[in-house]
N, C-alpha and C positions, 0 to 999 in steps of 0.2 A: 517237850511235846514231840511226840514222835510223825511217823507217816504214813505207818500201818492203821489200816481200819480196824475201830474198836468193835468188842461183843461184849454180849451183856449175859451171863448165866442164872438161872435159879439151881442154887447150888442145893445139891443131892446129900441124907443124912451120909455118915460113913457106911451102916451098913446097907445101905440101897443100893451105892455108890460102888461097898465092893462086889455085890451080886451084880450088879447090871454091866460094871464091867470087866469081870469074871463070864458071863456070857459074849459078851463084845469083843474079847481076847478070842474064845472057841468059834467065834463065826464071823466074824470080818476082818475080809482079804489082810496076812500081815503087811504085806508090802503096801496097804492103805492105810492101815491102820495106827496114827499119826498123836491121835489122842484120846483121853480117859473118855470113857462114860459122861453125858452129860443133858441139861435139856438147854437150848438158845434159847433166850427170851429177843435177842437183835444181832442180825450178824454183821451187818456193816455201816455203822455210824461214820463220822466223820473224824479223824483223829483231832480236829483243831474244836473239837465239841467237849473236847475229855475235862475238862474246867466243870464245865455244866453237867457232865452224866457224874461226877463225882459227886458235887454238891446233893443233885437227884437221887442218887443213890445211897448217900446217907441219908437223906431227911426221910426217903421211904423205908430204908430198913430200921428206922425208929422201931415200927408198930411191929403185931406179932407175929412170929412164923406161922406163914400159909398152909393150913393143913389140905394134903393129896392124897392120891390115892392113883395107883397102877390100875387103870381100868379095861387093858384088853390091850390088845395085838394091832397094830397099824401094819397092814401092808403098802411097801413104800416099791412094788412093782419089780426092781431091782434088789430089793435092800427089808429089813424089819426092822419095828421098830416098838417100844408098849409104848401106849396112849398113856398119857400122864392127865389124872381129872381133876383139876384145883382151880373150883372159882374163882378163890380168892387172889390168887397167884394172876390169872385172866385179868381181874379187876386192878391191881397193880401193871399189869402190862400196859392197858388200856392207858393208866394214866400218866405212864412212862410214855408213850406213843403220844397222846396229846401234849403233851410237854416240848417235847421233843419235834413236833410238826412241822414240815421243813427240810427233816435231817434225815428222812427215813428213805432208803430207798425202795426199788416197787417190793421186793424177797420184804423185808419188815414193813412194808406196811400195806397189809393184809390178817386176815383173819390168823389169830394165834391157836396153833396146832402143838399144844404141848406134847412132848414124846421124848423117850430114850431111845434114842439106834442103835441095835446091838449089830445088825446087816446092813451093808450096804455094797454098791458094784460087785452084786453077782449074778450069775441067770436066774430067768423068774424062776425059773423051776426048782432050783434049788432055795431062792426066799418062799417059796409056797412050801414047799416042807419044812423051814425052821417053823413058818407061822403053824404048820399043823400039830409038830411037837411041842412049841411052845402052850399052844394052847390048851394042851393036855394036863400041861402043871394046873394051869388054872389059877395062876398068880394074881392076888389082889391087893399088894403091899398099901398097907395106910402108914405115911410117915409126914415128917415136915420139914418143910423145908429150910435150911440152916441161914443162907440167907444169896447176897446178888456175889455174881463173882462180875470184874471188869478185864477184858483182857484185850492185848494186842495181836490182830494175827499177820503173823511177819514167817514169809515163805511156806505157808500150810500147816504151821505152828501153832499154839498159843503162848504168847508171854504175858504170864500172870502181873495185873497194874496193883490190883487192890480185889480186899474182900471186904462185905459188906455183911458182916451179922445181922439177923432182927436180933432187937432187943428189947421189944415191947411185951 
């Protein structure tokens, strides 16, 4: 058991995965830019909780992958980001979030904004122009999702613990 704070991911198909960050690479900062494409479902558990987000995490990813969909353009004021739309994925967090009660600090526990950052820490004025070209494609990717990822984050890293297929 380590001592870095866990994260919890809904992991992206491959090919979403290498389009978004294929976009991710072309517009945020390199010298930030630290890690893949991804969407948090929690960013900072508690590492002595990794016993219980494991167990959690395979009983949930029993059942079947949550179907999504890219639903539009978040602007994150500094940064862009697509709105990622999946009930189902929402209704799994929820009950990861009830589970978990307790352990959540205030960043997880609040309403879930699922999203891919492709921008981040740059002037608005350059995230208002990604958002207005982005919007132009008019991306509306339906995929699903493969399943939880669990990770350590140790010095603005991720160290990958475990992945978590659906298999339902």
């Amino acid at each position: 058991m380590g001592t870095a704070p866990l994260l919890i991911t809904a992991e992206l198909p491959g090919d979403v995965l290498a389009w978004a960050d294929t976009l991710r690479r072309a517009h945020y900062p390199p010298e930030r830019n630290r890690l893949r494409a991804h969407v948090t479902l929690f960013h900072a558990l508690p590492p002595s909780a990794e016993g219980e987000v494991r167990r959690l995490l395979a009983d949930l990813a029993k059942g079947p992958p949550p179907e999504a969909r890219i639903g539009g353009i978040m602007n994150l004021g500094r940064g862009t980001a697509f709105d990622v739309d999946s009930p189902a994925m929402v209704q799994l967090h929820s009950i990861m979030a009830e589970r978990l009660h307790g352990l959540l600090t205030m960043q997880d526990d609040r309403r879930l904004r699922l999203h891919i950052t492709v921008q981040n820490k740059v002037e608005p004025a350059a995230a208002r122009a990604l958002q207005t070209e982005l919007a132009q494609l008019n991306e509306r990717r339906k995929f699903v999702f493969r399943g939880f990822g669990l990770y350590a984050w140790e010095e603005g890293l991720w160290r990958e613990i475990a992945q978590y297929p659906f298999r339902g």
